[in-house]
Gaussian input, Z-matrix of N, CA and C with variables (Angstrom, degrees):
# hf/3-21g

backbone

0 1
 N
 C     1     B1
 C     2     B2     1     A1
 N     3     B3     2     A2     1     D1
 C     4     B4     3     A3     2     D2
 C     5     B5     4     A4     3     D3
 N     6     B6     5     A5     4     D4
 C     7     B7     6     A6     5     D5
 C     8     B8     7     A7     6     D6
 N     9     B9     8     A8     7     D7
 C    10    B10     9     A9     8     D8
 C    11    B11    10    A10     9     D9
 N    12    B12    11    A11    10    D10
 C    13    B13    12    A12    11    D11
 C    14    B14    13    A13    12    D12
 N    15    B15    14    A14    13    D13
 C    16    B16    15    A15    14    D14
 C    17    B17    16    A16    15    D15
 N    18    B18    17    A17    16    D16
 C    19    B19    18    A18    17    D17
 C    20    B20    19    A19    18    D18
 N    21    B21    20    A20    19    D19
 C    22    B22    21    A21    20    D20
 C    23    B23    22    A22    21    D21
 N    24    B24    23    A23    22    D22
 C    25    B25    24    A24    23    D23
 C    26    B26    25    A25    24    D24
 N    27    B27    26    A26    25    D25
 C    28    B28    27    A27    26    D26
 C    29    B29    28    A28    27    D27
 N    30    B30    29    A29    28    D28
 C    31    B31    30    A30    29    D29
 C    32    B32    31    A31    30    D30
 N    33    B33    32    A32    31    D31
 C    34    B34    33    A33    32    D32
 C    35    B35    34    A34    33    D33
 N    36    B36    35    A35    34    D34
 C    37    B37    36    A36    35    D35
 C    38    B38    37    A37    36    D36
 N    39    B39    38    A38    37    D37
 C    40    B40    39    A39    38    D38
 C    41    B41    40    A40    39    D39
 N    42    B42    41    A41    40    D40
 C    43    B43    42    A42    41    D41
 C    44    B44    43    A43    42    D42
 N    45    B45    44    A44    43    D43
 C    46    B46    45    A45    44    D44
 C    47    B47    46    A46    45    D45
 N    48    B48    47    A47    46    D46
 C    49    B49    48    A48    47    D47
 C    50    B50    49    A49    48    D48
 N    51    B51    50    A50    49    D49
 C    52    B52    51    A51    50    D50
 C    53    B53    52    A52    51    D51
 N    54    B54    53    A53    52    D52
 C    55    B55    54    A54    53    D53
 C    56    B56    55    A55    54    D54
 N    57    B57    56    A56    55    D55
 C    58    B58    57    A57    56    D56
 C    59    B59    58    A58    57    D57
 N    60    B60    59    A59    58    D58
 C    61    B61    60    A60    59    D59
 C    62    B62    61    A61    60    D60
 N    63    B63    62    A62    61    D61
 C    64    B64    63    A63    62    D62
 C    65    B65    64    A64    63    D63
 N    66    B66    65    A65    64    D64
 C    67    B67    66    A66    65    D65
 C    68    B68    67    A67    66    D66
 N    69    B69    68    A68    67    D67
 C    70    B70    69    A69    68    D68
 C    71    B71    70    A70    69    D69
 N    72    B72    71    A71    70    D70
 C    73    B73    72    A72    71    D71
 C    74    B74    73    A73    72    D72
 N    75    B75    74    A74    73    D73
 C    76    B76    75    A75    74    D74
 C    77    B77    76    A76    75    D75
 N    78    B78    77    A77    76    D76
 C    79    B79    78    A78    77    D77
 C    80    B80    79    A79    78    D78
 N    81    B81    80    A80    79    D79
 C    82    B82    81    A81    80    D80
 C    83    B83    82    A82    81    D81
 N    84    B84    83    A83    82    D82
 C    85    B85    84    A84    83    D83
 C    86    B86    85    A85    84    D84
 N    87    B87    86    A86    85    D85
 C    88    B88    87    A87    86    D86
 C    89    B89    88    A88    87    D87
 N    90    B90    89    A89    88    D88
 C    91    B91    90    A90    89    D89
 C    92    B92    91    A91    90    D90
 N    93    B93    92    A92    91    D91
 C    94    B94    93    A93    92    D92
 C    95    B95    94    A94    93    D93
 N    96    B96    95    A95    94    D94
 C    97    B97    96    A96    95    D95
 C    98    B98    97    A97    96    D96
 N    99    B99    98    A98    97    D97
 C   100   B100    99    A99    98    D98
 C   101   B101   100   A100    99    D99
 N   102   B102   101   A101   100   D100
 C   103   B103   102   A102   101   D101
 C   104   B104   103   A103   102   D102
 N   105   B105   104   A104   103   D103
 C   106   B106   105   A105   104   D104
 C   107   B107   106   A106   105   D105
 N   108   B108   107   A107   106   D106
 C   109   B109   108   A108   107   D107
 C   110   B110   109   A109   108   D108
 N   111   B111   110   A110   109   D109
 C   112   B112   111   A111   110   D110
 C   113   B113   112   A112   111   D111
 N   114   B114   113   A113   112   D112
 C   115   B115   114   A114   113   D113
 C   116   B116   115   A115   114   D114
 N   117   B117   116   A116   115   D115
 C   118   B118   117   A117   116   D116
 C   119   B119   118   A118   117   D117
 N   120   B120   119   A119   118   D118
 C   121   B121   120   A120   119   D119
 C   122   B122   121   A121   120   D120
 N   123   B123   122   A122   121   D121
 C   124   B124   123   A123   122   D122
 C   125   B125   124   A124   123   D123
 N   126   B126   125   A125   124   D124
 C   127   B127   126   A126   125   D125
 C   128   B128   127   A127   126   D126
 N   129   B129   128   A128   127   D127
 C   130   B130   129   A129   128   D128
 C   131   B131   130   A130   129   D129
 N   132   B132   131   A131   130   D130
 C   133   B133   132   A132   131   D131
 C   134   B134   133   A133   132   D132
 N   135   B135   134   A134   133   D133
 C   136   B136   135   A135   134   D134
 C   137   B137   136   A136   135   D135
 N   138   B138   137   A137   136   D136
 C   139   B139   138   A138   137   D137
 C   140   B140   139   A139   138   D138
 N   141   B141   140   A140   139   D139
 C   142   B142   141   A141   140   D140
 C   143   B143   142   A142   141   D141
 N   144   B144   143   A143   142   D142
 C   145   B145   144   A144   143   D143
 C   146   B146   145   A145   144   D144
 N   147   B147   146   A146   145   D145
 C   148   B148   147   A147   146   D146
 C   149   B149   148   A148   147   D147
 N   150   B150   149   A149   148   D148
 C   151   B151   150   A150   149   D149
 C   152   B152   151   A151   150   D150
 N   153   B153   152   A152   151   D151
 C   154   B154   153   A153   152   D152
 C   155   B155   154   A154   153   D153
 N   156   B156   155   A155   154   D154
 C   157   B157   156   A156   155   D155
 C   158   B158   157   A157   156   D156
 N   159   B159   158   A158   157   D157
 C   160   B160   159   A159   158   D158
 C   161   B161   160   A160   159   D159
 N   162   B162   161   A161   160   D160
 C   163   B163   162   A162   161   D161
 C   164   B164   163   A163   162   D162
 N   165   B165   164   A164   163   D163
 C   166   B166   165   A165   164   D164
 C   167   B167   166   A166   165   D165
 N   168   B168   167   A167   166   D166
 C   169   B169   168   A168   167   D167
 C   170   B170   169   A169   168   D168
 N   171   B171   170   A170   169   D169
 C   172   B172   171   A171   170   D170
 C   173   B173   172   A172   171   D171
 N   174   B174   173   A173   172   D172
 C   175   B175   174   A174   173   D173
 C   176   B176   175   A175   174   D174
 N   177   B177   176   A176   175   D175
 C   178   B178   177   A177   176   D176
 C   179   B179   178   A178   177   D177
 N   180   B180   179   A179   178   D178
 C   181   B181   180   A180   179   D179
 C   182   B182   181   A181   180   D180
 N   183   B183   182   A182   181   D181
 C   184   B184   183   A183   182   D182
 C   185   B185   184   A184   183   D183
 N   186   B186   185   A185   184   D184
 C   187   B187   186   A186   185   D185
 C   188   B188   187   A187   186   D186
 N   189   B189   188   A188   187   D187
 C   190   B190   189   A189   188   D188
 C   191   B191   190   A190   189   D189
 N   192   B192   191   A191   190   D190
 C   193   B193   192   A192   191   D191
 C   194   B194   193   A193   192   D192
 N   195   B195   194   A194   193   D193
 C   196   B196   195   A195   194   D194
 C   197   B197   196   A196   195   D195
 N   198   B198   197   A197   196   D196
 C   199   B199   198   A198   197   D197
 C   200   B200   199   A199   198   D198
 N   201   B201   200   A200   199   D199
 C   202   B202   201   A201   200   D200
 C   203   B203   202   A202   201   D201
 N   204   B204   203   A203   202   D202
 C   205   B205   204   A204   203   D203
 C   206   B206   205   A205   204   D204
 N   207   B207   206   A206   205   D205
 C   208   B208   207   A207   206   D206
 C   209   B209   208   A208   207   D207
 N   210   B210   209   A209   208   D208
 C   211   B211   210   A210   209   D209
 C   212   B212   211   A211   210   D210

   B1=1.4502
   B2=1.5261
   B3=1.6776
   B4=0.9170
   B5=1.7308
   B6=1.2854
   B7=1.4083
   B8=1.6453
   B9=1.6318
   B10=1.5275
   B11=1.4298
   B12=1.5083
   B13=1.1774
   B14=1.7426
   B15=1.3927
   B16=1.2391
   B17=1.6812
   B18=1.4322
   B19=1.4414
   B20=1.8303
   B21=1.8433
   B22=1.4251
   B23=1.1827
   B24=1.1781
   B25=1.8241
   B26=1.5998
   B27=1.0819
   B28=1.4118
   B29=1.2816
   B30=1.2694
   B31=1.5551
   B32=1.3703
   B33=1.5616
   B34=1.4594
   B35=1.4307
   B36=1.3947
   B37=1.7864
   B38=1.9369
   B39=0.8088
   B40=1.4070
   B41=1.7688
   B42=0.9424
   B43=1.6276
   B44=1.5632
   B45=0.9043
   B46=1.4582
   B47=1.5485
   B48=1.5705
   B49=1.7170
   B50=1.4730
   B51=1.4767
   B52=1.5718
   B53=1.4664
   B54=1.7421
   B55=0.6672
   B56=1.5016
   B57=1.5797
   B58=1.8943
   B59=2.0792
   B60=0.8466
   B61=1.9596
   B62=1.5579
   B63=1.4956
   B64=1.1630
   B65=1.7051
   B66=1.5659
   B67=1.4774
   B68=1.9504
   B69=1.6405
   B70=1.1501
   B71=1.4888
   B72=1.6928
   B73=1.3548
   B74=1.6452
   B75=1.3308
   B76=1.2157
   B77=2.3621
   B78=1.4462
   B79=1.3493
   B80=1.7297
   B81=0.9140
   B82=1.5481
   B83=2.0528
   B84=1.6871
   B85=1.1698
   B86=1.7274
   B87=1.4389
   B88=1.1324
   B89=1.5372
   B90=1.4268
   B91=1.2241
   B92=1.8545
   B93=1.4411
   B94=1.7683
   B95=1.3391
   B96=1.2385
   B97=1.6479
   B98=1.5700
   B99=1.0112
   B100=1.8036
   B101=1.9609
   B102=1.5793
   B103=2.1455
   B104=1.2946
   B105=1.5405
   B106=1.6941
   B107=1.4390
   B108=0.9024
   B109=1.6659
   B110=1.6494
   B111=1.0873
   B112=1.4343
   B113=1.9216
   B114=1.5558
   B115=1.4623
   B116=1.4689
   B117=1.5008
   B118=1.8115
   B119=1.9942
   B120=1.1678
   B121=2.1740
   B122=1.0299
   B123=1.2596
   B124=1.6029
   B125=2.0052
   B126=1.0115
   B127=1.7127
   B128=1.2075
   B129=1.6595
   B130=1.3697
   B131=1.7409
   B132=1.6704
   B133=1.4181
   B134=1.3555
   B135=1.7214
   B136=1.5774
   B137=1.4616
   B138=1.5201
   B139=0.8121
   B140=1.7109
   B141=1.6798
   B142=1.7030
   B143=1.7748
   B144=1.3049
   B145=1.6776
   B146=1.4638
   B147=1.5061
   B148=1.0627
   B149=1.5762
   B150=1.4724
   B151=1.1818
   B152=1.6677
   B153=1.2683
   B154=1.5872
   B155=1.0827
   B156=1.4502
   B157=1.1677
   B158=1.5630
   B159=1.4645
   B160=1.3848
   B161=1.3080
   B162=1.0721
   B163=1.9989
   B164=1.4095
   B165=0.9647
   B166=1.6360
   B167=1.3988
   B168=1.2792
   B169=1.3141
   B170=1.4825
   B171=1.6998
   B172=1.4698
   B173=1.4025
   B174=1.1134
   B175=1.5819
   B176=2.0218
   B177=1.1239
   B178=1.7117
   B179=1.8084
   B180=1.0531
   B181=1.4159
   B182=1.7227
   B183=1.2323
   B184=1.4644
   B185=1.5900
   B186=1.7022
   B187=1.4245
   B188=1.5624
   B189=1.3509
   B190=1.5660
   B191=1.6134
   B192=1.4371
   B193=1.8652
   B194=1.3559
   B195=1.5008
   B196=1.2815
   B197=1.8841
   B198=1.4034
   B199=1.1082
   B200=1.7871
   B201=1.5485
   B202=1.5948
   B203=1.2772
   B204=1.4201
   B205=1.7388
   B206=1.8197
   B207=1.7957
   B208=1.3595
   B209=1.4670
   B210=1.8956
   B211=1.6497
   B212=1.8857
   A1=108.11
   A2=121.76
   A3=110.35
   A4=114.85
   A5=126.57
   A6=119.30
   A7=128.98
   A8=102.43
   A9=93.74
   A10=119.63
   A11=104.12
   A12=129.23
   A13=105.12
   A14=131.25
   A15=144.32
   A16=92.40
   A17=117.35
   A18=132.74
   A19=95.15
   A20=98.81
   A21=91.36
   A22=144.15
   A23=112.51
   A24=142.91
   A25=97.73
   A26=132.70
   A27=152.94
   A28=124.84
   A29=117.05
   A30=117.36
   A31=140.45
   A32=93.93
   A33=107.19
   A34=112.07
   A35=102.59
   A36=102.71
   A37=92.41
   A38=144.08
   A39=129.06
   A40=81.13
   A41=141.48
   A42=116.25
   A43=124.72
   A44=112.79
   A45=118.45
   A46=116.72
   A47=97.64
   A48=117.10
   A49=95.16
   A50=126.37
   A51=131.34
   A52=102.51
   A53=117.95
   A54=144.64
   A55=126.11
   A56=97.78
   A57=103.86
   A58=106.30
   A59=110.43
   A60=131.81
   A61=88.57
   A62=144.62
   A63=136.05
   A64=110.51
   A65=104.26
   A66=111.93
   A67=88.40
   A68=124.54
   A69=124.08
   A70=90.18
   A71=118.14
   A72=108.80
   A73=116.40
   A74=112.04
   A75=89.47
   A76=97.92
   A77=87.81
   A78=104.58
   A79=104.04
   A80=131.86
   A81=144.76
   A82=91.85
   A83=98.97
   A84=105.29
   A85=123.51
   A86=124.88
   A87=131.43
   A88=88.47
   A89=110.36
   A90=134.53
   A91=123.96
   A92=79.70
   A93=105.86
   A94=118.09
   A95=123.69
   A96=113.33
   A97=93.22
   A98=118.53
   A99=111.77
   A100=111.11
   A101=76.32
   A102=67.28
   A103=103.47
   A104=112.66
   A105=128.74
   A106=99.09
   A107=113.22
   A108=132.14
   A109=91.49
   A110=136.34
   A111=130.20
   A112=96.69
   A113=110.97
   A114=89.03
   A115=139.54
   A116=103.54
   A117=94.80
   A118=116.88
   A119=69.65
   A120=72.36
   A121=119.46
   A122=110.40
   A123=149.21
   A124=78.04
   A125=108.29
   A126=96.70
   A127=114.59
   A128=119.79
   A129=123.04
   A130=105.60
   A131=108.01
   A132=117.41
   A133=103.52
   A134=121.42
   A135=96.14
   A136=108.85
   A137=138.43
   A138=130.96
   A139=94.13
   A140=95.20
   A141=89.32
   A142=93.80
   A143=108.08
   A144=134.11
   A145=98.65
   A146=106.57
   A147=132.41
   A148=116.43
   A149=148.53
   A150=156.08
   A151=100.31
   A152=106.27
   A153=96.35
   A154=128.69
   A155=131.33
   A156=122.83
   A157=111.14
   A158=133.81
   A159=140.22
   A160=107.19
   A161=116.43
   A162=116.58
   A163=86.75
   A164=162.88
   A165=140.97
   A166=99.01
   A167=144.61
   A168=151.00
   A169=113.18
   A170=93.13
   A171=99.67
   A172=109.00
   A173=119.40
   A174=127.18
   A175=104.69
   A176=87.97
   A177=80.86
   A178=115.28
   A179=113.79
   A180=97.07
   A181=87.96
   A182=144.60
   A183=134.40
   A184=125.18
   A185=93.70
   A186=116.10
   A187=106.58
   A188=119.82
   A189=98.01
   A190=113.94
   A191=84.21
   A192=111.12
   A193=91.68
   A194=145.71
   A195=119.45
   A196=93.60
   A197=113.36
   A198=154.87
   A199=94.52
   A200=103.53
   A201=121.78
   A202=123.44
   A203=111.31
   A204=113.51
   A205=110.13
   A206=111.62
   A207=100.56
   A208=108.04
   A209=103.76
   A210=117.88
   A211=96.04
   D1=132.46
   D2=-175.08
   D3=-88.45
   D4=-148.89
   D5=163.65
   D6=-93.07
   D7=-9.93
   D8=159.68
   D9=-68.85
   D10=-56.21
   D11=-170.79
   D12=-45.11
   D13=-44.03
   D14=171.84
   D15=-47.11
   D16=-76.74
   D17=-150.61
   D18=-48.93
   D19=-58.75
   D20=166.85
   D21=-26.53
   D22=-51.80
   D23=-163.61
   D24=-91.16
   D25=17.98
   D26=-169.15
   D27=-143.42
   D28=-48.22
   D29=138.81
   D30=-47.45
   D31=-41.40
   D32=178.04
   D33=-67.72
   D34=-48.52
   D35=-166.96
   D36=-83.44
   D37=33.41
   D38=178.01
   D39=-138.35
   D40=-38.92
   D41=148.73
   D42=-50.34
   D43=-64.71
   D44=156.43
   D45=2.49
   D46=-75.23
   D47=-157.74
   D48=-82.97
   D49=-35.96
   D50=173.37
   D51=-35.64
   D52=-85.99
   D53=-179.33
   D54=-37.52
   D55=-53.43
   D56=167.09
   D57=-46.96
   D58=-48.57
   D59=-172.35
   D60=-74.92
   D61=-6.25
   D62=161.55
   D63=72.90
   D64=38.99
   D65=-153.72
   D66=-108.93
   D67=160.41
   D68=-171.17
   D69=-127.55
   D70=128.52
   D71=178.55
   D72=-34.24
   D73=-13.53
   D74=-150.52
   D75=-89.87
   D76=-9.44
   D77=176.64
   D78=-82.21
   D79=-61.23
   D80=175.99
   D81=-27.85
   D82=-83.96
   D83=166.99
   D84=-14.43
   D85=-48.94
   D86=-148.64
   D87=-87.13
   D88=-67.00
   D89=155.17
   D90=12.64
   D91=-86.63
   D92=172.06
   D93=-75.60
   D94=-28.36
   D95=172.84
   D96=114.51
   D97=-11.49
   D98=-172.26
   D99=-99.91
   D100=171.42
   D101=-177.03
   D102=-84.47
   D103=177.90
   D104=175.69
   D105=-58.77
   D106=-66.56
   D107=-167.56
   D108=-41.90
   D109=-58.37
   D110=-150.74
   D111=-81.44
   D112=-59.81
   D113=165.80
   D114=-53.46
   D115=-25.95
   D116=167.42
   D117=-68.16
   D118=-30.56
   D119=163.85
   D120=-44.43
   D121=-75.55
   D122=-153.77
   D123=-60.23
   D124=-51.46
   D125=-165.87
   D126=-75.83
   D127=-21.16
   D128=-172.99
   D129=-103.15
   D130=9.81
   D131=176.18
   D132=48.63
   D133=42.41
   D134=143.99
   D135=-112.02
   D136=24.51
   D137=166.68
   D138=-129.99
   D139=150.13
   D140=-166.65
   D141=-130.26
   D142=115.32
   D143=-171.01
   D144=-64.39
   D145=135.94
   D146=177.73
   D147=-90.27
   D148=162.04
   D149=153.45
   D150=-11.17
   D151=-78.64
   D152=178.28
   D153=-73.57
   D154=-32.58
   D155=164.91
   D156=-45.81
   D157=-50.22
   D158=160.12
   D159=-32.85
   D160=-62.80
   D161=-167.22
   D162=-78.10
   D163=-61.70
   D164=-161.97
   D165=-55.57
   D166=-62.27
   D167=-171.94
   D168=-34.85
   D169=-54.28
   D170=-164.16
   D171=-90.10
   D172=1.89
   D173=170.63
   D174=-92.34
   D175=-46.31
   D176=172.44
   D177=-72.83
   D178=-23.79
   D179=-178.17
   D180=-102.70
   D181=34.13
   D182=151.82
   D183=65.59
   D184=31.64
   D185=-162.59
   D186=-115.82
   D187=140.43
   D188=158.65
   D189=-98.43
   D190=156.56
   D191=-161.41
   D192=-52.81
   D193=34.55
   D194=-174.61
   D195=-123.85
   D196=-24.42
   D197=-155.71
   D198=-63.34
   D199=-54.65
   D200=178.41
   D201=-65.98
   D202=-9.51
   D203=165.19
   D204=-108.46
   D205=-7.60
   D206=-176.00
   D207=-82.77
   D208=100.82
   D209=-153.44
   D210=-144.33

């Protein structure tokens, strides 16, 4: 797997888990401390999440950070 393909598969499943929890980026966003704009990235993989950006995510949707690669 290369590193888009990762970033992809990371977006995808962190929409996924949003969405399963009935959450609206724009709630996730509020959530985690980050803007709207940066989580719609992160899902459409043109912005590619860093360590913390990851641990804010996965603390707001009540997940552990390990949770966002089981893809």
């Amino acid at each position: 797997m290369n590193e888009i393909e990762l970033y992809k598969r990371i977006g995808t499943r962190i929409k996924f888990l949003r969405e399963t929890q009935n959450l609206t980026q724009e709630n996730l966003a509020e959530k985690s401390g980050l803007s709207l704009d940066y989580i719609g990235k992160i899902e459409v993989c043109i912005n590619k999440p860093g360590l913390r950006a990851l641990i804010k995510i996965s603390n707001a949707l009540n997940v552990d950070i390990k949770e966002l690669f089981e893809f």
